[in-house]
C-alpha positions as CSV (number, residue, x, y, z in Angstrom):
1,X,-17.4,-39.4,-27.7
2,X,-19.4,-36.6,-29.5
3,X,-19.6,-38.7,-32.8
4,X,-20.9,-41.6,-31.0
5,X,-23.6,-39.3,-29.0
6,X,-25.1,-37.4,-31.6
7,X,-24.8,-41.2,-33.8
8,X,-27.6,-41.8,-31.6
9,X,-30.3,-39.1,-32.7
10,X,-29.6,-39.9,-36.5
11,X,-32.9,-39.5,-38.1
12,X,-34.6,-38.4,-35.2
13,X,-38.0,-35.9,-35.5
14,X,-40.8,-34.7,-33.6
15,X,-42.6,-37.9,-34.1
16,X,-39.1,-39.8,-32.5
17,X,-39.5,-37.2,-29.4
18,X,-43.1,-37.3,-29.0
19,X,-42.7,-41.5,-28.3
20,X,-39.5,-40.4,-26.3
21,X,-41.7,-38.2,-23.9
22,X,-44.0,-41.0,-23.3
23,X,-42.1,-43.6,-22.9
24,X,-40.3,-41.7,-20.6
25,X,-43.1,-40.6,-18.3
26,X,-44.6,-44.3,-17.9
27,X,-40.7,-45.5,-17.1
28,X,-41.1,-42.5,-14.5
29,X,-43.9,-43.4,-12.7
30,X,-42.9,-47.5,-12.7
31,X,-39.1,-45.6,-11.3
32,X,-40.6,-43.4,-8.2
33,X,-42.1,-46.3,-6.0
34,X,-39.3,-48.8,-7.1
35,X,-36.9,-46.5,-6.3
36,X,-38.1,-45.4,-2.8
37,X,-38.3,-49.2,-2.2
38,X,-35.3,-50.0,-3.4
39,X,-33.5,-47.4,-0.7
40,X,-35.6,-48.3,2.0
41,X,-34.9,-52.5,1.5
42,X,-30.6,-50.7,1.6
43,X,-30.7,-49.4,5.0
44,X,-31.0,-45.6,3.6
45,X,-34.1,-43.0,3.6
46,X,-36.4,-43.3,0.6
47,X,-35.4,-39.9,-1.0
48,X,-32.0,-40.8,-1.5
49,X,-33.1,-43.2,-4.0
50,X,-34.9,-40.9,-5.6
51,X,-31.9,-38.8,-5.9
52,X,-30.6,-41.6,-7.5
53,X,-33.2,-41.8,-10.2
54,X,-33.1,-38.8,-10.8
55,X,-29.4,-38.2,-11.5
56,X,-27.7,-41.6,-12.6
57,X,-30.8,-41.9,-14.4
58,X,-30.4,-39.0,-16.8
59,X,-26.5,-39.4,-17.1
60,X,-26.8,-43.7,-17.8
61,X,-28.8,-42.2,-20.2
62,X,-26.8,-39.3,-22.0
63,X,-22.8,-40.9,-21.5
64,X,-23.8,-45.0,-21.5
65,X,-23.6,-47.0,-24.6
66,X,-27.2,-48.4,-25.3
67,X,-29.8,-46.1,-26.7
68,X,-32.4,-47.4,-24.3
69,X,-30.5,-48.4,-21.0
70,X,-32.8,-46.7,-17.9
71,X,-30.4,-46.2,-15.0
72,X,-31.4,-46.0,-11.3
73,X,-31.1,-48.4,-7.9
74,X,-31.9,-51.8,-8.6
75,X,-32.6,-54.5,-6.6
76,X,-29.2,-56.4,-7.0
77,X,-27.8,-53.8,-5.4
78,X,-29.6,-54.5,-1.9
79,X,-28.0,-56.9,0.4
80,X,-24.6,-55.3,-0.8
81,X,-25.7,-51.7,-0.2
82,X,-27.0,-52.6,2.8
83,X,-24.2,-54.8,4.4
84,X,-22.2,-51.4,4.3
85,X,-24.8,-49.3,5.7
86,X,-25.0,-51.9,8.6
87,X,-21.5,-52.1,8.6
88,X,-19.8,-48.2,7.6
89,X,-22.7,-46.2,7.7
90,X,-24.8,-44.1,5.2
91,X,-21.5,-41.6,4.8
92,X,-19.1,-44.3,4.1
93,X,-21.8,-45.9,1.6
94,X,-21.6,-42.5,-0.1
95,X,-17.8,-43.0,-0.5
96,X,-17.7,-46.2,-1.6
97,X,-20.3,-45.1,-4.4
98,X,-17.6,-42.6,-5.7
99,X,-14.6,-45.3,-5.8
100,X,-16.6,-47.4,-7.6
101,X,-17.9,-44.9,-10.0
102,X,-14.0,-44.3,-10.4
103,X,-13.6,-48.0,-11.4
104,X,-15.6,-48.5,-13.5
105,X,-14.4,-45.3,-14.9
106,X,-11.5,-46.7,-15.5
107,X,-12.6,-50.2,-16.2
108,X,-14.3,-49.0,-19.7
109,X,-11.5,-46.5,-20.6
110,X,-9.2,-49.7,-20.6
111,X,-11.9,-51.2,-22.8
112,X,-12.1,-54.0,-19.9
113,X,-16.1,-54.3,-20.8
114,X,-15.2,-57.2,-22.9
115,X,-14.5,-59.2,-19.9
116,X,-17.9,-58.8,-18.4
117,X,-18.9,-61.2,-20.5
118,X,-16.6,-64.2,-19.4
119,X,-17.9,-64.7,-16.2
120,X,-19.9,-68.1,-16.7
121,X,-23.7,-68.2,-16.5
122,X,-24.6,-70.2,-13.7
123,X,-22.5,-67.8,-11.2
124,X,-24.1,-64.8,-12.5
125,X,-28.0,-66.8,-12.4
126,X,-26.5,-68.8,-8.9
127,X,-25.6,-65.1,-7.3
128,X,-29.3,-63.5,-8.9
129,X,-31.3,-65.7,-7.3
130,X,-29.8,-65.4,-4.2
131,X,-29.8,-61.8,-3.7
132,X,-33.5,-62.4,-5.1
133,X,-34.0,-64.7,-2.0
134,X,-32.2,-62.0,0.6
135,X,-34.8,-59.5,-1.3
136,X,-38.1,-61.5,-0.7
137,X,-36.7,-62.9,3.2
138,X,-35.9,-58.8,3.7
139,X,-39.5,-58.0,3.4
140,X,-41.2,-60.5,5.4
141,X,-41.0,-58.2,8.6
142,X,-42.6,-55.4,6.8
143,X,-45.3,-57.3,5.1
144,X,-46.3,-59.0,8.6
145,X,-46.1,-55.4,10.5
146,X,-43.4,-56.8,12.9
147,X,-42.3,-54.4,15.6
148,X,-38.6,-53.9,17.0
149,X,-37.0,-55.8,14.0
150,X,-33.2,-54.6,13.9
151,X,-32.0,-55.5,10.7
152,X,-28.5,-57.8,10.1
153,X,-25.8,-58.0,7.2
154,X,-26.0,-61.9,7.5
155,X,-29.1,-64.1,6.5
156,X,-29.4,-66.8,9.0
157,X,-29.2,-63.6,11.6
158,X,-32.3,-61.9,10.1
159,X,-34.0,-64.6,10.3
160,X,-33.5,-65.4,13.9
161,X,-34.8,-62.0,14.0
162,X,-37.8,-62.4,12.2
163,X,-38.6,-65.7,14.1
164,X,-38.0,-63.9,17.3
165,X,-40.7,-61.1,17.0
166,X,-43.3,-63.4,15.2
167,X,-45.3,-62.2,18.2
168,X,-45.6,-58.7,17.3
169,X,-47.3,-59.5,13.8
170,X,-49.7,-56.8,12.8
171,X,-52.8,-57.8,11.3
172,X,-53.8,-54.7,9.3
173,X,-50.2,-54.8,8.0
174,X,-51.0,-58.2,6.4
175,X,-54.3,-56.4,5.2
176,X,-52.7,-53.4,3.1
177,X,-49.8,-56.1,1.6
178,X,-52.3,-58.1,0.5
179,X,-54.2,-55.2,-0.4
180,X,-51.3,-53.9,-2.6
181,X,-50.2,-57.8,-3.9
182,X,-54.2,-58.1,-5.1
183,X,-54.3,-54.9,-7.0
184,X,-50.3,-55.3,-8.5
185,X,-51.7,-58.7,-9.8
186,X,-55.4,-57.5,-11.5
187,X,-53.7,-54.9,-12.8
188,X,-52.0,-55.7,-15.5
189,X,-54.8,-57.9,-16.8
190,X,-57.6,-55.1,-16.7
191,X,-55.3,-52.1,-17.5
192,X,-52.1,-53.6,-19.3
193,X,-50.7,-50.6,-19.9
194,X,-50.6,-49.1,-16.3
195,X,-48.3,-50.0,-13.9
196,X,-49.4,-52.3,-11.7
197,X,-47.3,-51.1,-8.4
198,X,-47.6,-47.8,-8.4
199,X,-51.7,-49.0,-8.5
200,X,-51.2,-51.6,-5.9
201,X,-49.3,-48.7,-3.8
202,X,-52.0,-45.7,-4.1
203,X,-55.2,-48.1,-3.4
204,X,-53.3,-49.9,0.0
205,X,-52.4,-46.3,1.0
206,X,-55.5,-45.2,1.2
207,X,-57.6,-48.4,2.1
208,X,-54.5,-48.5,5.5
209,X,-55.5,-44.3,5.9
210,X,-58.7,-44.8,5.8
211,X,-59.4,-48.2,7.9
212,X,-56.2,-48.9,9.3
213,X,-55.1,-44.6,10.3
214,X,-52.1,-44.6,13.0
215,X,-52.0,-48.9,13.2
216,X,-49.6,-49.0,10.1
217,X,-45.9,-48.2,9.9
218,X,-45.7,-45.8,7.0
219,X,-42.5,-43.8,5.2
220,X,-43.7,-40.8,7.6
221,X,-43.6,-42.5,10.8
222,X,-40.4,-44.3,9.6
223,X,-38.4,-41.9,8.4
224,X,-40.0,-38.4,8.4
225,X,-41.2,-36.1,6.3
226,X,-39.4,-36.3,2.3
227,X,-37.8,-33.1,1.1
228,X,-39.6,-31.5,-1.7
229,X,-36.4,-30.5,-3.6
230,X,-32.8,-32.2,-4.4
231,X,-30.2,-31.7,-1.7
232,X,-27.5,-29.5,-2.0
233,X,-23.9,-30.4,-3.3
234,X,-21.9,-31.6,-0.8
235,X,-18.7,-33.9,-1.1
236,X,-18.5,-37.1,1.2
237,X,-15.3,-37.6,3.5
238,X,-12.5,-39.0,2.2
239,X,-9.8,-39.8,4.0
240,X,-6.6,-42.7,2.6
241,X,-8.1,-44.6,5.8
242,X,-11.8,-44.6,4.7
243,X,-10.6,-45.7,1.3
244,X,-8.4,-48.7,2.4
245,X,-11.4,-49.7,4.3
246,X,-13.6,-49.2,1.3
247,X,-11.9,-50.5,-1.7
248,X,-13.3,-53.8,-1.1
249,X,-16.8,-53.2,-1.1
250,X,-16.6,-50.8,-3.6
251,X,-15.4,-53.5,-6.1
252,X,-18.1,-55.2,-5.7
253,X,-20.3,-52.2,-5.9
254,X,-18.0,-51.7,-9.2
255,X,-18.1,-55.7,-10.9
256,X,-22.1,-56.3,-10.0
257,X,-23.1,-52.5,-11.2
258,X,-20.6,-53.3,-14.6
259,X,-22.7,-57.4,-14.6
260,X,-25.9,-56.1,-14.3
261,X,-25.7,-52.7,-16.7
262,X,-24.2,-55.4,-19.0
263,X,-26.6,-57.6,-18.9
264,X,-29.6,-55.0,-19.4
265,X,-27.6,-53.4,-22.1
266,X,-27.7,-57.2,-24.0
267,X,-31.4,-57.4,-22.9
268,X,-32.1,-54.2,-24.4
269,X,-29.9,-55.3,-27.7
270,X,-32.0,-58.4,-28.1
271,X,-35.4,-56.9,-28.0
272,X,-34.8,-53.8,-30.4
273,X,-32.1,-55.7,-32.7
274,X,-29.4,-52.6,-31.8
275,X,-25.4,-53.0,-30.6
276,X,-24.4,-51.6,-27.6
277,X,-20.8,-50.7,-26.7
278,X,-19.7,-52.4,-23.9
279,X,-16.6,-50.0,-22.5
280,X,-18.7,-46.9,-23.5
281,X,-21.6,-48.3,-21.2
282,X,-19.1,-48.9,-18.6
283,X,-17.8,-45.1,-18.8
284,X,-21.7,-43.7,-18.4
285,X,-22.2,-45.6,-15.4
286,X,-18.9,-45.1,-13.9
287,X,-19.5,-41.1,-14.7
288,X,-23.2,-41.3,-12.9
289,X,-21.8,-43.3,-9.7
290,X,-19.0,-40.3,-9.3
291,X,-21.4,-37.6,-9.7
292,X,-24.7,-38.9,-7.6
293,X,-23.0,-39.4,-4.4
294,X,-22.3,-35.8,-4.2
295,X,-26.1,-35.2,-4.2
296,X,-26.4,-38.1,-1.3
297,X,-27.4,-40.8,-4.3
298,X,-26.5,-44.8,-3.8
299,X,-25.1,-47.0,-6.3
300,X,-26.9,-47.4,-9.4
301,X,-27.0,-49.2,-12.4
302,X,-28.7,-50.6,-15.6
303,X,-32.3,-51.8,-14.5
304,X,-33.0,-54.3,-17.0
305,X,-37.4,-54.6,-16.1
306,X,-37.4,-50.5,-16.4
307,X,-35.3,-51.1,-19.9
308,X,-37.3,-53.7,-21.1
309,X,-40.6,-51.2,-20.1
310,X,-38.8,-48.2,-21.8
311,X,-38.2,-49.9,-25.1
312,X,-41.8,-51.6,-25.0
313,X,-43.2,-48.2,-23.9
314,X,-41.8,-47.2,-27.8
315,X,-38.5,-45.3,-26.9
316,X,-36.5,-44.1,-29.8
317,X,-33.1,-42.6,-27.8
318,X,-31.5,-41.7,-25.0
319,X,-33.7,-38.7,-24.8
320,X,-36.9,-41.3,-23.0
321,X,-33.9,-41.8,-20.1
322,X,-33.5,-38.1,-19.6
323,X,-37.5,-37.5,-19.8
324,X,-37.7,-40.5,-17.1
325,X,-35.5,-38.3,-14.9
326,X,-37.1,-35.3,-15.1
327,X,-40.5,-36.9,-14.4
328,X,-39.2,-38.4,-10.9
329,X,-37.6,-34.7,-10.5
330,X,-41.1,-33.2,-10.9
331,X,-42.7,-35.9,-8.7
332,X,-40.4,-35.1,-6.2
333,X,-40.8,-31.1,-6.4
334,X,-44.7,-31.8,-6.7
335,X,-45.7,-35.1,-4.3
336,X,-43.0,-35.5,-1.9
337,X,-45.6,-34.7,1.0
338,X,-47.9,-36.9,-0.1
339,X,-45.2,-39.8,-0.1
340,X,-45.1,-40.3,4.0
341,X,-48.3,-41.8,3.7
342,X,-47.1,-44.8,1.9
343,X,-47.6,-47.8,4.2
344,X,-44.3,-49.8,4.5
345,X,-46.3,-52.8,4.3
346,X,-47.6,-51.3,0.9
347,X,-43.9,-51.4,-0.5
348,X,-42.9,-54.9,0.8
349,X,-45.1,-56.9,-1.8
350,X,-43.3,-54.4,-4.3
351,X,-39.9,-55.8,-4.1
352,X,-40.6,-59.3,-3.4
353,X,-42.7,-59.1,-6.7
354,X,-39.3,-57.7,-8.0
355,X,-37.1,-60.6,-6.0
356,X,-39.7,-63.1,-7.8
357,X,-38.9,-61.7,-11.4
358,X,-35.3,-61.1,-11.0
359,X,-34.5,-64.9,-9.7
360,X,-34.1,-66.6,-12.5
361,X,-35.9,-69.1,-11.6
362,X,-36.5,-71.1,-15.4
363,X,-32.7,-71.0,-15.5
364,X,-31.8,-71.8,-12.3
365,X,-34.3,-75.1,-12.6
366,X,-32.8,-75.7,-16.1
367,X,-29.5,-75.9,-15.1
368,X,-30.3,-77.8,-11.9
369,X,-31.6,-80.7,-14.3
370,X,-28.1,-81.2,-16.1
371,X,-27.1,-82.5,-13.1
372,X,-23.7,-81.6,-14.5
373,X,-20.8,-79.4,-13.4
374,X,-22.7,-76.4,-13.8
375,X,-25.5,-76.9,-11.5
376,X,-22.9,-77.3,-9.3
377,X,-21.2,-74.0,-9.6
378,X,-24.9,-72.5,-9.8
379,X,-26.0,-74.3,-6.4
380,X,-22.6,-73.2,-4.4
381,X,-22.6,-69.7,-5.2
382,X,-26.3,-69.5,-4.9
383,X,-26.3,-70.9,-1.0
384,X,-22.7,-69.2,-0.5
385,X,-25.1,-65.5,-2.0
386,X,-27.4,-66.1,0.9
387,X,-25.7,-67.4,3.7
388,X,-21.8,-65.5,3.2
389,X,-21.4,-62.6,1.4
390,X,-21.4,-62.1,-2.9
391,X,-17.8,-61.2,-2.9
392,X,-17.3,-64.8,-1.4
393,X,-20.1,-66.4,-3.4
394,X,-18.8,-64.5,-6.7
395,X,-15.1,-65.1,-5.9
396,X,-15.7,-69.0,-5.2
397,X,-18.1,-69.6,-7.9
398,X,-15.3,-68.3,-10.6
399,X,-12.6,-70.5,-9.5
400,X,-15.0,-73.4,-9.4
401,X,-15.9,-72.6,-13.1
402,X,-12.5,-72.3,-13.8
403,X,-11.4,-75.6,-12.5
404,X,-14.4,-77.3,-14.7
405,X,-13.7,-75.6,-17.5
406,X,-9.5,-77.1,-17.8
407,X,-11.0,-80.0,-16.7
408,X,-13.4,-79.8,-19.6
409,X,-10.4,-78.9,-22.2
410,X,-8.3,-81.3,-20.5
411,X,-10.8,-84.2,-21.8
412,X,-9.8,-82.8,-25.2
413,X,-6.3,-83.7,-24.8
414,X,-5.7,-86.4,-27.6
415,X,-2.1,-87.3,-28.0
416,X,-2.0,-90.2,-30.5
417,X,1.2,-92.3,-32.3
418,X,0.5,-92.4,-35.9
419,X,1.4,-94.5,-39.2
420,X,0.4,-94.4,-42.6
421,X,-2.4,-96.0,-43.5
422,X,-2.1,-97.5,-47.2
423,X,-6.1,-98.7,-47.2
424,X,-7.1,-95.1,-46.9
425,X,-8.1,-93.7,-50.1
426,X,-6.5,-90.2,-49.0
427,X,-3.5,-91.5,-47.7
428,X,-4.1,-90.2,-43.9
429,X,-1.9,-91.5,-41.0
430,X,-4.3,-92.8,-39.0
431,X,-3.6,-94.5,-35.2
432,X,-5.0,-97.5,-35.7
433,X,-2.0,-98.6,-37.8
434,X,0.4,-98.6,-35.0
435,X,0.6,-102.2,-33.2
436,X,2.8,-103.7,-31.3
437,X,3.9,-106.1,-34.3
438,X,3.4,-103.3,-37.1
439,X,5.7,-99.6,-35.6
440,X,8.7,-97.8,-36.7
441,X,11.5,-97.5,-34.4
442,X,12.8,-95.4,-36.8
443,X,10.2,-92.7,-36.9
444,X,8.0,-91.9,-34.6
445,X,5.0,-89.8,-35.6
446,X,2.2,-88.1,-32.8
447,X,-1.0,-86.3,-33.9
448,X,-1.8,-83.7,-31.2
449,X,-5.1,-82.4,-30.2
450,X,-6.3,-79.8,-28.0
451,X,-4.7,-76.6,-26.4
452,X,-1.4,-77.3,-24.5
453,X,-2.4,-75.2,-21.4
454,X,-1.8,-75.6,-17.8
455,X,-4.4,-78.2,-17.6
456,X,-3.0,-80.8,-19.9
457,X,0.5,-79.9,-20.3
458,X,2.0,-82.6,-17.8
459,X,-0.4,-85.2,-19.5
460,X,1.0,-84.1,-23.0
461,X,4.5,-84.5,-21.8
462,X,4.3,-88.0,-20.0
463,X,1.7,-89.4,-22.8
464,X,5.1,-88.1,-25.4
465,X,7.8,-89.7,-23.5
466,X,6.7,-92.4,-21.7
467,X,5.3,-94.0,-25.2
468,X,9.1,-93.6,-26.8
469,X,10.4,-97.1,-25.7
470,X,13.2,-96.9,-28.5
471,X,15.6,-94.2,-29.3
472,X,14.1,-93.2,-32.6
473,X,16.4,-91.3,-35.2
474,X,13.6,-88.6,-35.9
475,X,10.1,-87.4,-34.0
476,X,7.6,-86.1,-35.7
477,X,4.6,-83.9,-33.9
478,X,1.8,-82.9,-35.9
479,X,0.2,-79.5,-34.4
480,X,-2.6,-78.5,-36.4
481,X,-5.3,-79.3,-34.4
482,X,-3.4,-77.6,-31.4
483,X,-5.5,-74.4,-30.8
484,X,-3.2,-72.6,-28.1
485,X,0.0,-73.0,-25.9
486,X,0.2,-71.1,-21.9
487,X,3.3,-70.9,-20.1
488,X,2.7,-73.9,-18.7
489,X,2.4,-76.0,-21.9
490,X,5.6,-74.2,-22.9
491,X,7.2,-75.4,-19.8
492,X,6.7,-78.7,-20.7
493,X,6.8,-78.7,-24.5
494,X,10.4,-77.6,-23.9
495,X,11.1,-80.6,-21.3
496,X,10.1,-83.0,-24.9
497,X,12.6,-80.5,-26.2
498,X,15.3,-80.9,-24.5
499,X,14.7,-84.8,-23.2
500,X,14.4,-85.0,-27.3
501,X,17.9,-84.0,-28.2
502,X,19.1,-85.6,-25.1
503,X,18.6,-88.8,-26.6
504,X,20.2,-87.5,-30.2
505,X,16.8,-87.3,-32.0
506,X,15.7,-85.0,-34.4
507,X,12.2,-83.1,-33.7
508,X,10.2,-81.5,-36.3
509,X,6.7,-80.1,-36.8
510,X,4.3,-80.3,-39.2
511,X,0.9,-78.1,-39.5
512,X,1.3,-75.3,-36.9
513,X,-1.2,-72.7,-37.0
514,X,0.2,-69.2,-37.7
515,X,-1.2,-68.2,-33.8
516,X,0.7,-71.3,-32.6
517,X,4.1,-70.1,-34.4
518,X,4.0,-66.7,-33.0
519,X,3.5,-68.0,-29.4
520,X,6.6,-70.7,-30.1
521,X,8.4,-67.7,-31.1
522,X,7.4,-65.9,-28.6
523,X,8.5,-68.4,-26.0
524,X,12.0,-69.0,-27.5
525,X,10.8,-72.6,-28.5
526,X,11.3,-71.5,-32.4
527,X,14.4,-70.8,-31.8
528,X,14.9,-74.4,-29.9
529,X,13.2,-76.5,-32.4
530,X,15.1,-75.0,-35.5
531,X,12.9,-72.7,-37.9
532,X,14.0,-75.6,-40.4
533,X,12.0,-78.0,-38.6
534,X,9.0,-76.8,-39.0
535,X,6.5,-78.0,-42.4
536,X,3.2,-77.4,-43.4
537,X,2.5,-80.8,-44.2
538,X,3.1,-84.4,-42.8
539,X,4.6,-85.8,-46.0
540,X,7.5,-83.2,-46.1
541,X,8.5,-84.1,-42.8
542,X,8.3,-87.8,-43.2
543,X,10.2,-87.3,-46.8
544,X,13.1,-85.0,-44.1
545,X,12.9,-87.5,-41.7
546,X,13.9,-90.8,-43.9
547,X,16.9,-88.6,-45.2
548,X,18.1,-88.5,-41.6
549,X,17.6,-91.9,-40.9
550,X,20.4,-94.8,-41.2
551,X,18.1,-97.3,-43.5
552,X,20.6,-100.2,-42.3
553,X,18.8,-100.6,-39.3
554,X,15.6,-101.4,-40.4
555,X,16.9,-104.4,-42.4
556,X,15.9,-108.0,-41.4
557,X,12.7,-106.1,-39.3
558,X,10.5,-106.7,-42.2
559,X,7.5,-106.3,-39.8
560,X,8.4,-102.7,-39.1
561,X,6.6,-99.8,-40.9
562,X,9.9,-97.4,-42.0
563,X,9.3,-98.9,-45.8
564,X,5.4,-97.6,-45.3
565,X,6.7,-93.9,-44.5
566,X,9.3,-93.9,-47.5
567,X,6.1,-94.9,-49.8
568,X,4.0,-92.4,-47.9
569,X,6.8,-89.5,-48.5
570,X,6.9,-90.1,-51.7
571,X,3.6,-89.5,-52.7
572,X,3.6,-86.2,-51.2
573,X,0.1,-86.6,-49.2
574,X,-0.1,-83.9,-46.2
């Protein structure tokens, strides 16, 4: 662990920190309104995400695996983190934090980052652009000032909600958000290098104090007055019943924090040319979502746009993380007053700005165009994100891509009966030979392609022994093109096995892979087949077969292909 940290400051000088410190003041300022917004849009007071920059911000930095991952609350994290509030309650979110800190502890000590990256793109883009939808819908009441709004874990009942107190819109609510979405938009084309929230925010605070005083919701009237300081350490309640209650949604806390760190992690690879490590990553935020509930902190996790602003900003190490930390720290110590003046209207155009980045929406039209499998398994788990739950949308989506993909490799299945052909200049055995006028009942030769795996192993097995009309003296099945073998394929290679020798014939295989042979050995099918039976080449087992066969009964079938195999044995062509 020590080796790998201080690997990350090779080189470094006052040059590397100086970028370091700026980089990490400008990811600071883009971090305090996000992260206020991001706490707010979870059910929970602003300053606890704040908290959560703060602290799972400088440890992501110091314990994860890429050099310029910036940890903090994120906006994937909403509609979970707020389905428990709704549901358990802000202390029970605490706890939850902490078991899923503890998983994915434990998920990169086992070095299980590697599986991350398995889970298929259209659920991960299909479950991103539906928390992106619950984001934008979850800010409609504050951008249109609505009064009396009680917010819901499910979709369709938040929007009955909205549609119920459409009558309550406040005007100069709409004023300040459109005040906030103007400025957020010039912004960045008259001052590129300033961010354009925290501008948007500051200018709609004080055009809604100045023309709109006491007819705007702000953070103040909300939620009161912001501490000035970090809380004191204080450990949630944990009790075996709070964590049997918890354990679900805290893996789901734990696979969407270990996803999305991931993915900014790959982000962050791809624009600076850098290799992170997957399980270490996984350790840092595991570490950071055990510590920060003890100082009231939510789940956090890698935030790929404050990454991507880091490493533009000219970071050089982990050190721009740690400064970004700090810098919310001092804002807190320094402006925390001055933050109940924030209209919530102000912060509403902030994350649906943030839902409208984070949606995917180029991939998630690209995909919908293939009008294949995929944009299937992006569509369900998209509508199943916003209208049931991720776990269900996640859970579903995964056996859907699961059940395409052996359908997929089933299509590769290629089980052919195969002769040598004598018009080939290399000599190949070739299944165009075979005919019904032009066979060997003698020897019976199958080229197999494609894994044998649970998907394709009962179509291997029939396609084998439904096409042996005869009782042929010797079978010969050619592997090499066979990638893999499951259980289930050796379930039914064995049933050729043993249906095989039932019927006196000899079996022997030609071309295995060494993978292949270890898993035959593995499954006792070595053992079953005869090590003897097994040749690296075609024309060894053809020149083994004809010594097994009685060449009496091929005479008077002069249309039959046995003569064609001696020939082909004899010239020694695999």
């Amino acid at each position: 662990m020590f080796k790998f940290w201080t690997g990350r400051f090779e080189g470094y000088s006052l040059n590397s920190f100086k970028k370091d410190l700026l980089s990490g003041i400008i990811v600071g300022i883009v971090a305090v309104p996000l992260a206020m917004s991001f706490a707010i849009a979870s059910g929970v007071k602003p300053e606890y995400g704040i908290y959560t920059a703060i602290i799972s911000g400088i440890l992501i930095s110091l314990l994860g695996g890429s050099k310029y991952q910036i940890g903090g609350p994120t906006g994937a994290f909403v509609p979970i983190l707020l389905g428990i509030v709704i549901s358990y309650g802000y202390e029970n979110l605490l706890l939850a934090g902490l078991m899923a800190g503890i998983m994915l502890l434990l998920m990169g000590i086992f070095k299980l980052g590697v599986l991350i990256k398995y889970i298929p793109r259209p659920v991960t883009i299909g479950f991103t652009a539906g928390i992106a939808v619950i984001i934008f819908t979850g800010q409609i009441a504050n951008f249109l000032g609505l009064q009396g709004i009680e917010q819901h874990e499910k979709f369709i009942d938040n929007m009955k909600e909205i549609g119920g107190h459409l009558n309550t819109v406040n005007v100069f609510s709409i004023l300040t958000a459109l005040t906030c979405f103007t400025v957020m938009i010039l912004t960045p084309k008259k001052l590129p290098k300033v961010p354009g929230a925290l501008v948007g925010i500051i200018v709609s605070a004080v055009v809604a104090a100045v023309f709109f005083a006491g007819d705007v919701a702000t953070i103040g009237s909300t939620y009161g007055a912001i501490p000035n300081k970090l809380p004191e350490f204080g450990v949630p309640d944990i009790t075996l019943e709070k964590i049997t209650m918890l354990i679900g949604p805290a893996f789901v806390i734990a696979m969407l924090g270990g996803i999305e760190s991931l993915l900014s992690a790959v982000v962050a690879d791809g624009m600076t040319n850098s290799k992170h490590n997957s399980n270490r990553e996984l350790i840092g935020q595991g570490i950071a979502n055990i510590i920060t509930p003890f100082f009231g902190g939510i789940p956090a996790t890698g935030a790929i746009a404050r990454t991507a602003t880091n490493i533009k900003s000219g970071a050089v190490s982990p050190l721009s993380g740690v400064v970004h930390g700090l810098f919310v720290l001092l804002t807190l110590i320094l402006f925390a007053p001055l933050a109940i003046h924030i209209p919530l209207a102000a912060l509403a155009p902030v994350l649906m700005m943030v839902a409208w980045n984070m949606s995917e929406r180029k991939h998630f039209v690209h995909i919908l165009k293939l009008k294949s499998g995929d944009s299937i398994v992006l569509v369900i788990t998209f509508l199943l994100t916003v209208f049931t739950s991720l776990t269900t949308a996640v859970e579903v989506g995964l056996i859907l891509a699961v059940i395409l993909f052996a359908k997929r490799m089933s299509e590769m299945l290629s089980v052919l009966k195969v002769l040598p052909d004598h018009d080939s200049n290399r000599g190949k055995v070739l299944p165009h030979v075979v005919k019904p006028t032009h066979d060997c009942p003698q020897v019976n030769i199958y080229t197999v392609e494609g894994p044998l795996f649970f998907g394709v192993a009962q179509t291997f097995e029939q396609c084998i022994l439904s096409s042996i009309h005869t009782k042929p003296a010797v079978l010969i099945l050619r592997l090499g093109k066979v990638p893999f073998i499951d259980t289930t394929g050796e379930e039914y290679l064995r049933n050729v096995i043993q249906d095989i020798k039932g019927k006196g014939c000899t079996l022997l295989v030609t071309g295995a892979k060494p993978t292949l042979k270890i898993a035959l050995k593995q499954y006792g099918l070595t053992d079953e087949i005869g090590e003897q039976n097994f040749y690296p080449h075609t024309g060894e087992a053809i020149n083994r077969a004809i010594s097994c066969v009685n060449q009496n009964a091929c005479i008077g079938c002069k249309h039959y292909a046995f003569k064609e195999c001696q020939e082909f044995a004899n010239s020694h062509i695999s």
